[in-house]
GUBA-439361 format. One record per residue: residue number from 1; x, y, z of N, C-alpha, C in turn. Coordinates in nm, 3 decimals. Layout:
   n     n_u     n_v     n_w    ca_u    ca_v    ca_w     c_u     c_v     c_w
 NUM       X       Y       Z       X       Y       Z       X       Y       Z
...
# end
This chain:
   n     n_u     n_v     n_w    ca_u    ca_v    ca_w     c_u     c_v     c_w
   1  -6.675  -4.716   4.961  -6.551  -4.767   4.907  -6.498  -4.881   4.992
   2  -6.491  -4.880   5.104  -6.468  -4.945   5.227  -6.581  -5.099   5.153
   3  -6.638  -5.088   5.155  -6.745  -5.189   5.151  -6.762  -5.292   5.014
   4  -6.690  -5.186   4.933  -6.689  -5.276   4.769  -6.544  -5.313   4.769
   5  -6.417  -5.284   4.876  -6.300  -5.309   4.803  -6.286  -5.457   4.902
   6  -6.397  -5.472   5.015  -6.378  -5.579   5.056  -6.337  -5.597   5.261
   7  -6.292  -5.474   5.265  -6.269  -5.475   5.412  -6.359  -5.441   5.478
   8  -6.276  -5.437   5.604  -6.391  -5.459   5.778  -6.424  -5.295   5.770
   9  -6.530  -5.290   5.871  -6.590  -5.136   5.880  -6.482  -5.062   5.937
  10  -6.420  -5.107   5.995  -6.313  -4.996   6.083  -6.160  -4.942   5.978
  11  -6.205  -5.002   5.846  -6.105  -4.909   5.773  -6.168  -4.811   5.744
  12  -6.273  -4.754   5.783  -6.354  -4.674   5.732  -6.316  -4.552   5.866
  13  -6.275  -4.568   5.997  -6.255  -4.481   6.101  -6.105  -4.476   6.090
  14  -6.026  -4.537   5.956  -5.908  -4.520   6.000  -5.858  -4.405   5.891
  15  -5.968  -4.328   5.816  -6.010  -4.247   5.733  -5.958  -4.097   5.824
  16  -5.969  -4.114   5.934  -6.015  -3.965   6.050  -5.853  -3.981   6.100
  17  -5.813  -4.055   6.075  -5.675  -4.081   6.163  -5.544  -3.977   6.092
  18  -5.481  -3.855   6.111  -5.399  -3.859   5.975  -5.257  -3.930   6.002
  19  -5.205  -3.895   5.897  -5.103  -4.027   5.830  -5.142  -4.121   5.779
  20  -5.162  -4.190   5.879  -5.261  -4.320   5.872  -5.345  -4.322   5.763
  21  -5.459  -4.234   5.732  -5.539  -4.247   5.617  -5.493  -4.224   5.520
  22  -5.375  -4.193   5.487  -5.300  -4.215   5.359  -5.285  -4.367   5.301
  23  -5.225  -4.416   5.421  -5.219  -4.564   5.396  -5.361  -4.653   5.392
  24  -5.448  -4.625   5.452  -5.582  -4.704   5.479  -5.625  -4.624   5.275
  25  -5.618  -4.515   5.217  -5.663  -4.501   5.106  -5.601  -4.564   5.033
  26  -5.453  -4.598   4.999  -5.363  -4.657   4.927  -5.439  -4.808   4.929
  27  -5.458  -4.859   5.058  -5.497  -5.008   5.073  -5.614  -5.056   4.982
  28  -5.748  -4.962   5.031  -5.835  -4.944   4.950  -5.835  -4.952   4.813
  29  -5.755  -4.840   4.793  -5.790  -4.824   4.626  -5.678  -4.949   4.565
  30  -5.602  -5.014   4.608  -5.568  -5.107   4.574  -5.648  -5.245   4.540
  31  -5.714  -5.250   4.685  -5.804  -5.381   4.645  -5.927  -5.326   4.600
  32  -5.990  -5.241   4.548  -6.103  -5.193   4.462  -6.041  -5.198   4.307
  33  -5.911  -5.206   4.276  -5.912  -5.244   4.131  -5.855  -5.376   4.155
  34  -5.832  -5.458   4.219  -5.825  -5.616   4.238  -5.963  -5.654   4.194
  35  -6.064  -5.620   4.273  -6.238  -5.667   4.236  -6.214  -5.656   4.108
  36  -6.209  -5.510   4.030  -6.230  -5.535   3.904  -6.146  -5.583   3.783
  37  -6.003  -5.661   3.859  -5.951  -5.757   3.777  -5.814  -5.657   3.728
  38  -5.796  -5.547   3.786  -5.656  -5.479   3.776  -5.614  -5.524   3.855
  39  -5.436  -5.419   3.827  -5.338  -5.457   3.909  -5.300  -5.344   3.985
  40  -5.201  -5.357   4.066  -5.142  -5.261   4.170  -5.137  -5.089   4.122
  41  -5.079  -5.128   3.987  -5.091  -4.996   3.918  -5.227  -4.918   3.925
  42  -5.261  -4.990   3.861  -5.421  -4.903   3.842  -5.474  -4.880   3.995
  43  -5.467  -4.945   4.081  -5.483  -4.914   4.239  -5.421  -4.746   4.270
  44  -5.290  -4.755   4.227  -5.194  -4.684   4.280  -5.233  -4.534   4.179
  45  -5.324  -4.548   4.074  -5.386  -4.458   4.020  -5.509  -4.365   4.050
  46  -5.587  -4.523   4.103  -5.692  -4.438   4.170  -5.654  -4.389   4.282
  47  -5.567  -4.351   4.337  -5.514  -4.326   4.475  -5.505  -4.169   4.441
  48  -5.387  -4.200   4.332  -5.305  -4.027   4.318  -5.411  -3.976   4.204
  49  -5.469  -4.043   4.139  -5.494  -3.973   3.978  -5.670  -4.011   3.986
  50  -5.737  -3.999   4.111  -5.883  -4.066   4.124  -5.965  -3.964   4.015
  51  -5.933  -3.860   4.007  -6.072  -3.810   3.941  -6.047  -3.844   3.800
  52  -5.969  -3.915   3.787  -5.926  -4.024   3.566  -5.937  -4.107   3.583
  53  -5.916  -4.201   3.748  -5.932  -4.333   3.730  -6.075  -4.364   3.744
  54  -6.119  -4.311   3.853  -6.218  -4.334   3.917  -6.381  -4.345   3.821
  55  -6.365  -4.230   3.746  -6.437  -4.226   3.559  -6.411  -4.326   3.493
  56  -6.297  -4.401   3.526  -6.252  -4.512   3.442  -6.349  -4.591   3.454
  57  -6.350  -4.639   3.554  -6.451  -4.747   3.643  -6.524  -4.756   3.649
  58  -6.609  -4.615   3.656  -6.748  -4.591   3.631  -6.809  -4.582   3.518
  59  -6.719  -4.622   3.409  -6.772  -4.543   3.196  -6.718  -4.605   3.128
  60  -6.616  -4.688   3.238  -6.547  -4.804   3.067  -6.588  -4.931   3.135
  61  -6.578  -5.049   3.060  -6.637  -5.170   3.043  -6.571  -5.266   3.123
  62  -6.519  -5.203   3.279  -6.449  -5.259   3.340  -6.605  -5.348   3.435
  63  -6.565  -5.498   3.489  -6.690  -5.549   3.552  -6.635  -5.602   3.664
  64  -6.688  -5.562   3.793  -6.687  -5.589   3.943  -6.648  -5.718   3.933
  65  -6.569  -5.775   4.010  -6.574  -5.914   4.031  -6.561  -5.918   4.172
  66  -6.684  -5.998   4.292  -6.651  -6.002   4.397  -6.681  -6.128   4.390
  67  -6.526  -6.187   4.430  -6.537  -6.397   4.437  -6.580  -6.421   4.560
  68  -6.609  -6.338   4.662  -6.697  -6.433   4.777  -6.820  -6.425   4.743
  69  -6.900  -6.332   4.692  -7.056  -6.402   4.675  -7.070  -6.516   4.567
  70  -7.011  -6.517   4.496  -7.012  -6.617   4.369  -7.005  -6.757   4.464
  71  -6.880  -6.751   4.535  -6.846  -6.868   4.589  -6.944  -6.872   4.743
  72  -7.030  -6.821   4.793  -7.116  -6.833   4.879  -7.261  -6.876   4.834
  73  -7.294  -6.783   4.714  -7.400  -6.853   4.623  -7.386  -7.052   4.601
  74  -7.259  -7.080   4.602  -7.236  -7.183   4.522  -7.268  -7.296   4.648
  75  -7.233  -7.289   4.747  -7.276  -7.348   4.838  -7.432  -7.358   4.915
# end
C-alpha cells in the first residue's frame, strides 16, 4: 500500500508506531484514491469502511493513475 499510494518506505515503520499509525493509514489511503482519480472522501472511506472500499478498487472500473512514470517514460 505504502508503495502504490506513492510514499517513502518509512511510512511503512510508521505502521508499528501507535497513534501515529492511525494517521500514517489516513495519509495512505488518501493518496491511494488520488492515484485512482478520487477524492478525499473516498480516501477517508477506505480508511474507516476498507473492506467496501477496498472491493471497490479491486472489481469496479476504477484505473491506477501513477503521473510519475508516465512523465518519466516521457523523457
Amino acid at each position: 500500500m505504502v508503495k502504490v499510494s506513492g510514499n517513502a518506505w518509512y511510512w511503512f515503520a510508521l505502521f508499528f508506531v501507535p497513534v501515529i499509525n492511525f494517521f500514517a493509514t489516513l495519509k495512505i489511503s488518501i493518496d491511494i484514491a488520488g492515484k485512482f482519480n478520487k477524492g478525499i472522501l473516498f480516501g477517508l472511506g477506505l480508511t474507516f469502511i476498507s473492506f467496501i472500499f477496498y472491493p471497490l478498487l479491486g472489481f469496479g472500473g476504477y484505473q491506477y493513475n501513477d503521473a510519475t512514470s508516465s512523465t518519466e517514460s516521457m523523457a
